[in-house]
C-alpha positions as CSV (number, residue, x, y, z in Angstrom):
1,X,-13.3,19.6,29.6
2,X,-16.3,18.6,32.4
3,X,-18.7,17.0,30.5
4,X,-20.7,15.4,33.6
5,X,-23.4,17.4,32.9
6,X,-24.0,16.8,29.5
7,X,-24.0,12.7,30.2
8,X,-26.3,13.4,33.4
9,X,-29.3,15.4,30.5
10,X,-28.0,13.1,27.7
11,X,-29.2,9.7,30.0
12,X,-32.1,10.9,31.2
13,X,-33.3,11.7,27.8
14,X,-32.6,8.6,26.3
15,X,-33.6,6.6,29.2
16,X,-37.3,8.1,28.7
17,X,-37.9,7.1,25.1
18,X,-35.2,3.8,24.2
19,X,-35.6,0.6,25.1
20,X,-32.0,0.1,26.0
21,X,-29.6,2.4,26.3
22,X,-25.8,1.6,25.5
23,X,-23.4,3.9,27.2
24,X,-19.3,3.7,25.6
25,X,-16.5,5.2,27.5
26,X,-15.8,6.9,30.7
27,X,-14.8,3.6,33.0
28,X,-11.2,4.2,33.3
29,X,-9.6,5.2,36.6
30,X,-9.1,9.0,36.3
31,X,-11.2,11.6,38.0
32,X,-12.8,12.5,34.4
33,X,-14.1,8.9,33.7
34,X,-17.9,9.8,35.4
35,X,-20.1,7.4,33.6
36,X,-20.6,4.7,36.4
37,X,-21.2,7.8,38.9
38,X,-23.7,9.5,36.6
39,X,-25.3,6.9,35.5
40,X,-25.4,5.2,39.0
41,X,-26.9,8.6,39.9
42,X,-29.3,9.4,37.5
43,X,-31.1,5.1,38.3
44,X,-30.9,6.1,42.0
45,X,-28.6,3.0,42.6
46,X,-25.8,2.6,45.2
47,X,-22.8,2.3,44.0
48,X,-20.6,-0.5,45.3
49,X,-17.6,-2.5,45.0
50,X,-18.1,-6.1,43.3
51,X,-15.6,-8.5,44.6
52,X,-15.6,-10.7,41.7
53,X,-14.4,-7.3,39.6
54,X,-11.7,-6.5,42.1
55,X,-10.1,-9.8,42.0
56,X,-10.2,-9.8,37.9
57,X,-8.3,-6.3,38.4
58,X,-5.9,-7.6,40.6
59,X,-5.1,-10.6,38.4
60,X,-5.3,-8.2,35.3
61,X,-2.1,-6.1,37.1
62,X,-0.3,-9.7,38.7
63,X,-0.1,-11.1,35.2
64,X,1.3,-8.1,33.9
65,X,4.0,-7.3,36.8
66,X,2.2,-4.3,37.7
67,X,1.3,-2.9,40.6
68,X,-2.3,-1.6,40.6
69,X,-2.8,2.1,42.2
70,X,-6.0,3.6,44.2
71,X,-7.1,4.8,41.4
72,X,-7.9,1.3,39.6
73,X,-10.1,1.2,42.5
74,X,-13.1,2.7,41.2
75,X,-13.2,0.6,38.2
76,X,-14.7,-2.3,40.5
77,X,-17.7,-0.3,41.3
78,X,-21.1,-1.5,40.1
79,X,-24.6,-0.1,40.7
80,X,-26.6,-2.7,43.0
81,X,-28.3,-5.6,41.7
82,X,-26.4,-4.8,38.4
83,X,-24.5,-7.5,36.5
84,X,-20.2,-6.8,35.7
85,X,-19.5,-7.4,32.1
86,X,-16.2,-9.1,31.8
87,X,-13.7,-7.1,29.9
88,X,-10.5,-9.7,28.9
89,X,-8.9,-7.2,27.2
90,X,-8.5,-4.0,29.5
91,X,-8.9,-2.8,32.7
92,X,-12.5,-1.8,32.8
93,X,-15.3,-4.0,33.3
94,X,-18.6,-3.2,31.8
95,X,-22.0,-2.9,33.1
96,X,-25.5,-3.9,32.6
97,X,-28.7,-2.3,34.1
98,X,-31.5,-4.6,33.7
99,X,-35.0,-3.0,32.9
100,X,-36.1,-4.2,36.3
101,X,-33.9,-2.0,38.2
102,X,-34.6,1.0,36.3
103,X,-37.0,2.7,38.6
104,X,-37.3,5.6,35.7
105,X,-38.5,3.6,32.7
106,X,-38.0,0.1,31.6
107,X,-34.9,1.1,30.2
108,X,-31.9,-1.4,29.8
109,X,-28.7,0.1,30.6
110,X,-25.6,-1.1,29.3
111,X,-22.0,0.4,30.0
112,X,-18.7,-0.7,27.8
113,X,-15.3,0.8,27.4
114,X,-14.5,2.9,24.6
115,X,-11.8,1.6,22.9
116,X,-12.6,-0.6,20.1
117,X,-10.4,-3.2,20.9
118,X,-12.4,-4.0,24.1
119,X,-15.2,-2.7,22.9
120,X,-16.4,-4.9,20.0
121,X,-15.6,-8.1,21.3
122,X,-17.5,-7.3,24.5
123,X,-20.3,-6.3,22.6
124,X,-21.1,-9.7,20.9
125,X,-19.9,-11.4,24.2
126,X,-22.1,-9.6,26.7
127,X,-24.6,-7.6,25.1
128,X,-25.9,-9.0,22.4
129,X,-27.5,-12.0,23.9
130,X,-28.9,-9.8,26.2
131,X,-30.2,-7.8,23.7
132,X,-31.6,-10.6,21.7
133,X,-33.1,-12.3,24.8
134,X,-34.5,-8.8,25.9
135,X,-36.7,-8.7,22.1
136,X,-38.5,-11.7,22.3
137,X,-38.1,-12.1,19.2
138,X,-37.6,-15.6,17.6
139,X,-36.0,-14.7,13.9
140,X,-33.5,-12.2,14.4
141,X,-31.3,-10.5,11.7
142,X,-28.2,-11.4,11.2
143,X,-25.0,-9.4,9.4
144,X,-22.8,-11.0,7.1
145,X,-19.8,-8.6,5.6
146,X,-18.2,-9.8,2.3
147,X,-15.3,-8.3,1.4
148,X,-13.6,-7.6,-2.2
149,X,-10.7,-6.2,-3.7
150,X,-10.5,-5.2,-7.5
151,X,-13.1,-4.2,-8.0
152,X,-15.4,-0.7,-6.8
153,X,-18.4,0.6,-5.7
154,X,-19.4,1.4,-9.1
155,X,-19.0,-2.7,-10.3
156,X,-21.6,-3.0,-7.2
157,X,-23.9,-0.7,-8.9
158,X,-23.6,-1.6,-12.2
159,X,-23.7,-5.4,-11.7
160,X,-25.8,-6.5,-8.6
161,X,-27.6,-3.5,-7.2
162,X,-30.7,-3.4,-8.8
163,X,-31.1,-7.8,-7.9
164,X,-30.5,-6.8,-4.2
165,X,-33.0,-4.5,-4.3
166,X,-35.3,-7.0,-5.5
167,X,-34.8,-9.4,-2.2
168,X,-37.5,-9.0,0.5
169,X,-36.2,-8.1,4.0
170,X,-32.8,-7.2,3.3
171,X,-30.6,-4.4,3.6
172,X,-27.4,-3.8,2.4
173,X,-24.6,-1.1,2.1
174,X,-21.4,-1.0,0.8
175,X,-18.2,0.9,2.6
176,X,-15.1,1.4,0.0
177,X,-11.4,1.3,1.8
178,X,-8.4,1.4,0.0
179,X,-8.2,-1.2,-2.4
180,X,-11.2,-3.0,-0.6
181,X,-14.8,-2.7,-0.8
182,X,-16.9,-4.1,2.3
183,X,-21.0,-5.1,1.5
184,X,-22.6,-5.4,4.5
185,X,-25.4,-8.1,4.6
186,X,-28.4,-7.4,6.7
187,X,-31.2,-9.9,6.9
188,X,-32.5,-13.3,8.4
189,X,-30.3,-16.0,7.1
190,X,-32.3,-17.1,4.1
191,X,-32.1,-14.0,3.0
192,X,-28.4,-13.2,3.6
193,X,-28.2,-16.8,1.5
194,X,-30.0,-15.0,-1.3
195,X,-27.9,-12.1,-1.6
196,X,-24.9,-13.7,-1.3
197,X,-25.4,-16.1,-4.3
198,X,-26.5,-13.0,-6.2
199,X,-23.2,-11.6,-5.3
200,X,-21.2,-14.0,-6.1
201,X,-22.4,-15.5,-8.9
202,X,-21.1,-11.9,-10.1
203,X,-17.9,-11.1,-8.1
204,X,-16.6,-14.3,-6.6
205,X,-13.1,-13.9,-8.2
206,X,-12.8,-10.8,-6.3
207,X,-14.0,-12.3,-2.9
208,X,-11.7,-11.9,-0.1
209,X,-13.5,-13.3,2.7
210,X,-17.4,-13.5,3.9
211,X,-17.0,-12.6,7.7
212,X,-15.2,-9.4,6.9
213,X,-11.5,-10.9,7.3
214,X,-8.8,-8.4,6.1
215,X,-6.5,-9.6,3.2
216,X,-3.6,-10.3,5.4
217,X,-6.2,-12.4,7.6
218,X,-7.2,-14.1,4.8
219,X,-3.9,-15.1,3.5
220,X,-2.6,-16.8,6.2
221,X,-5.6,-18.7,7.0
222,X,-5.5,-19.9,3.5
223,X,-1.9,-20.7,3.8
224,X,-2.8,-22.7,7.2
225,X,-5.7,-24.7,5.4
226,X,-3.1,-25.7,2.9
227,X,-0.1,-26.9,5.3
228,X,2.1,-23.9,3.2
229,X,4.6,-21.1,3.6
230,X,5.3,-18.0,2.2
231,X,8.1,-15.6,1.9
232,X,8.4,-12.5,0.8
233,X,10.8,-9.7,-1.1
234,X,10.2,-6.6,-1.4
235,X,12.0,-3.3,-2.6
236,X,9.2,-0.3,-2.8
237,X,7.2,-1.5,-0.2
238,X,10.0,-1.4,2.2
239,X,8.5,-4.2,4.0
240,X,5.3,-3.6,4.4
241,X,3.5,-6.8,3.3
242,X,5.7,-8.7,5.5
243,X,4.6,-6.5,8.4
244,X,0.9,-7.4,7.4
245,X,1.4,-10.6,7.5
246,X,3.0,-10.7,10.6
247,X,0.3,-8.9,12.5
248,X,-1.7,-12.0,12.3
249,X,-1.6,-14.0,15.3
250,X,-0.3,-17.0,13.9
251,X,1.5,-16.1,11.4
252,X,5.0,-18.0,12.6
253,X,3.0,-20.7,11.3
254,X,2.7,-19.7,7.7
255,X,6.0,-16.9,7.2
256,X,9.5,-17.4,6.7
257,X,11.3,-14.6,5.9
258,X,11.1,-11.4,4.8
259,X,13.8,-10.2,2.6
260,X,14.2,-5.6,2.2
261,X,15.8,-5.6,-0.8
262,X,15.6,-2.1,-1.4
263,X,19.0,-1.3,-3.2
264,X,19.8,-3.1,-6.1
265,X,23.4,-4.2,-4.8
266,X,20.6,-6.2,-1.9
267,X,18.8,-7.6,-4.6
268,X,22.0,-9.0,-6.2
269,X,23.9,-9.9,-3.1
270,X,20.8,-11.6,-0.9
271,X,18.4,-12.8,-3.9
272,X,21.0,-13.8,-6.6
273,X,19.4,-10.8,-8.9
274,X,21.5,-10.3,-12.5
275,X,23.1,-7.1,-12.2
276,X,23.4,-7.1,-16.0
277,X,19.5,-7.5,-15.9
278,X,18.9,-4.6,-13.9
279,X,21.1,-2.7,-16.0
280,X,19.5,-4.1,-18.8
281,X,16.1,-4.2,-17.8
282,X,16.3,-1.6,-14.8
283,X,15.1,-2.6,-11.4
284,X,11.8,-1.7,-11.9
285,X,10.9,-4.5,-14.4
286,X,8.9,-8.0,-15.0
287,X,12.5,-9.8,-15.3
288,X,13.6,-8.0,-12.3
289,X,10.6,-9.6,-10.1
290,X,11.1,-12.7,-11.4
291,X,13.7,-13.1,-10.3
292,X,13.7,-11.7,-6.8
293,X,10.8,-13.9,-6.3
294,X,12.6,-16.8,-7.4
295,X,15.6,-15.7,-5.4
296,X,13.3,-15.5,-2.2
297,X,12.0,-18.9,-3.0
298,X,15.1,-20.7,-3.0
299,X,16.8,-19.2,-0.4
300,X,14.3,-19.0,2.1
301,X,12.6,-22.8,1.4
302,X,9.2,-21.7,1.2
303,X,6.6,-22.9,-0.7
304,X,5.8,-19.7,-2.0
305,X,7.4,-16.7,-2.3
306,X,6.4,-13.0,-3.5
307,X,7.9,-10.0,-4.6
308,X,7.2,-6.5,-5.8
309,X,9.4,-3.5,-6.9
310,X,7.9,0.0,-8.4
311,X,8.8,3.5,-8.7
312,X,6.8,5.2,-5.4
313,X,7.3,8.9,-6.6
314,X,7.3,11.9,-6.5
315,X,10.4,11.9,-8.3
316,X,12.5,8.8,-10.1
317,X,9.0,8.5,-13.3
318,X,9.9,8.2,-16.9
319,X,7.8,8.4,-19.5
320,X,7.6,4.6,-20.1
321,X,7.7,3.7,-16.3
322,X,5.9,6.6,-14.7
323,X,5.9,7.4,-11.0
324,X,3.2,4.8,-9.7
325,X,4.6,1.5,-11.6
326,X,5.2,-1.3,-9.7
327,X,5.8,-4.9,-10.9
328,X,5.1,-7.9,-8.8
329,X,5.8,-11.8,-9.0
330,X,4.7,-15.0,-7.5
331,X,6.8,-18.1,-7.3
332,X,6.0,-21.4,-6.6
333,X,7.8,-24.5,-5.8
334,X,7.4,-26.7,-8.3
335,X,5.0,-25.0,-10.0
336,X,6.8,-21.9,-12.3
337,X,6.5,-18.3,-11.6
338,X,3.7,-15.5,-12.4
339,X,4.3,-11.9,-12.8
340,X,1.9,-9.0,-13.5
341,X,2.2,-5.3,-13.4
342,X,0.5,-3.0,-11.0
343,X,-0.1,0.9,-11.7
344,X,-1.1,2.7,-8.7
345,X,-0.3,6.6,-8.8
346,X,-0.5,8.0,-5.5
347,X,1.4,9.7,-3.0
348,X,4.0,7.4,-1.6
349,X,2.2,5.9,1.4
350,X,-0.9,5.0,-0.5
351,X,1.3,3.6,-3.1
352,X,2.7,0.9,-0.8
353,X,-0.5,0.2,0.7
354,X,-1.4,0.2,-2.7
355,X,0.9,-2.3,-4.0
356,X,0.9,-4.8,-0.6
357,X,-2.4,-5.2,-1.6
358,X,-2.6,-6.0,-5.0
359,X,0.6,-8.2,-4.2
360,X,-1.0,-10.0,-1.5
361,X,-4.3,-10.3,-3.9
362,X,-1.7,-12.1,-6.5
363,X,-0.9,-14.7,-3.9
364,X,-4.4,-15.5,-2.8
365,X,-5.9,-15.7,-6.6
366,X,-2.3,-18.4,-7.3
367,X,-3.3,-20.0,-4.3
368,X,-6.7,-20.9,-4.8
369,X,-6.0,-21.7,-8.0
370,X,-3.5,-24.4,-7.2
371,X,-0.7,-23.2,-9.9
């Protein structure tokens, strides 16, 4: 669908009342990407092509044993007496309009890709410095996301809402994901201080990180910091925390194996499980992940080693082990074996999301307590 003219009213509007303008998406190499052109237009600036840009193309394509078309060619065009915005993880380098150049308003003008991926990181790179040396301003704001798991938005309430309030100059906001909650820190950095004692000296048992790290993130820094490694085995999940993990760059550093022990002959025949125990005790049990955790801990050689198994639904429930019963278990070398039980009743893929998390959670909170 043309939408050149809607970015053409869109721009001028914005550039007549905002003090900087930021611009996402619209710099790829197909004949609908019209943002440089417009907005190129719309400043009454020449487009041209910056060398510098062309040669980071070119080397983008080399590295990749690709071949870069015509079309790539536009991508290298900058308004003149603009700056190019580096972009290290795509294609498309950004742009940035100073006020002085702006011969409508003194607007700044900033263009960035619109995936998120390249996005974000260019953001902090490239614009915000600009932005901060644009305001003149010598105490800026800062953000600080603390992340939780446990625990809800209504613990927030109940517990630390009312003392946030209470803190001059800061504004907060909470954002619930599944099995996470994110509070969002905004303030000068006495003030995040403030708020982040208040916080915690509520919910630090349930802390994840402070600069918004994921679980997964988390885990295998923690694992780094303590020179340890961690194996997993896992039946109702069907794998998923070990994917988790391993979408951490680094994780080779921290992960051994990853045992899919979803039939019970696999957890007999690859983790050493009794098959009188899961007869006895059925698969889904605290005896069972015991002993798949201890299984995965001696025959990978990890220093830690965690399991889960569960009933994921819709059918397989009883009354006593209802569909949404999981069981999970941490082993450590030298130091025993935990299990707890997990009831998450969802539809299946919530339910191993569900579960990877709370698992995951188990090996943080036996981590960082050192048992």
């Amino acid at each position: 669908v043309p939408d050149g003219d809607a970015i053409r009213e869109t721009l001028q509007e914005t550039l007549e009342r905002a003090d900087a303008v930021i611009v996402t998406g619209g710099l790829g190499p197909t004949s609908d990407d019209l943002t440089r052109e417009i907005t190129a237009d719309v400043l009454g600036l020449e487009l041209i092509t910056d060398e510098a840009a062309l040669r980071s193309l070119e080397g983008f394509f080399t590295s990749r044993g690709r071949a870069m078309v015509e079309a790539n060619l536009k991508q290298a065009l900058c308004p003149v007496g603009a700056d190019i915005l580096p972009n290290p993880n795509g294609t498309a380098p950004g742009v940035y309009v100073p006020p002085r150049l702006n011969g409508r308003s003194n607007c700044a003008v900033f263009l960035l890709p619109g995936p998120p991926r390249e996005l974000y990181p260019m953001f902090h790179a490239e614009v915000a410095p600009r932005l901060r040396a644009l305001s003149g301003v010598e105490k800026i704001n800062e953000a600080q996301v603390l992340k939780f798991t446990g625990i809800g938005e209504s613990d927030f309430h109940h517990g630390v809402d009312q003392k946030l309030a209470e803190v001059p100059g800061l504004e907060y906001g909470y954002c619930a994901h599944m099995g996470e909650v994110d509070l969002r820190l905004i303030g000068d950095a006495e003030t995040i201080a403030t708020a982040r004692k208040i916080t915690l000296d509520h919910f630090d048992e349930f802390l994840i990180s402070d600069d918004g790290a994921s679980m997964e993130k988390t885990i295998v820094r923690l694992f780094k910091q303590r020179g340890i490694r961690l194996a997993t085995a896992e039946s109702c999940t069907g794998g998923l925390i070990a994917n988790r993990i391993t979408n951490v760059p680094g994780a080779s550093e921290i992960f051994t194996h990853g045992y899919v022990t979803y039939a019970n002959e696999a957890k007999v025949a690859m983790l050493g499980v009794s098959a009188e125990d899961i007869e006895k005790h059925g698969a889904v049990s605290e005896v069972v992940a015991r002993q798949m955790a201890e299984g995965a801990l001696r025959e990978s050689g990890a220093c830690i080693a965690v399991s889960v198994t569960g009933i994921a639904g819709p059918g397989g429930g009883t009354d006593e082990k209802p569909v949404g019963t999981a069981w999970c278990a941490v082993a450590m070398k030298g130091g025993g074996t935990t299990a707890c039980k997990f009831f998450h009743p969802r539809n299946r893929k919530d339910f191993k999301l569900s579960v990877s998390q709370s698992a995951l959670d188990a090996v943080r909170r036996r981590v960082k307590a050192g048992c």
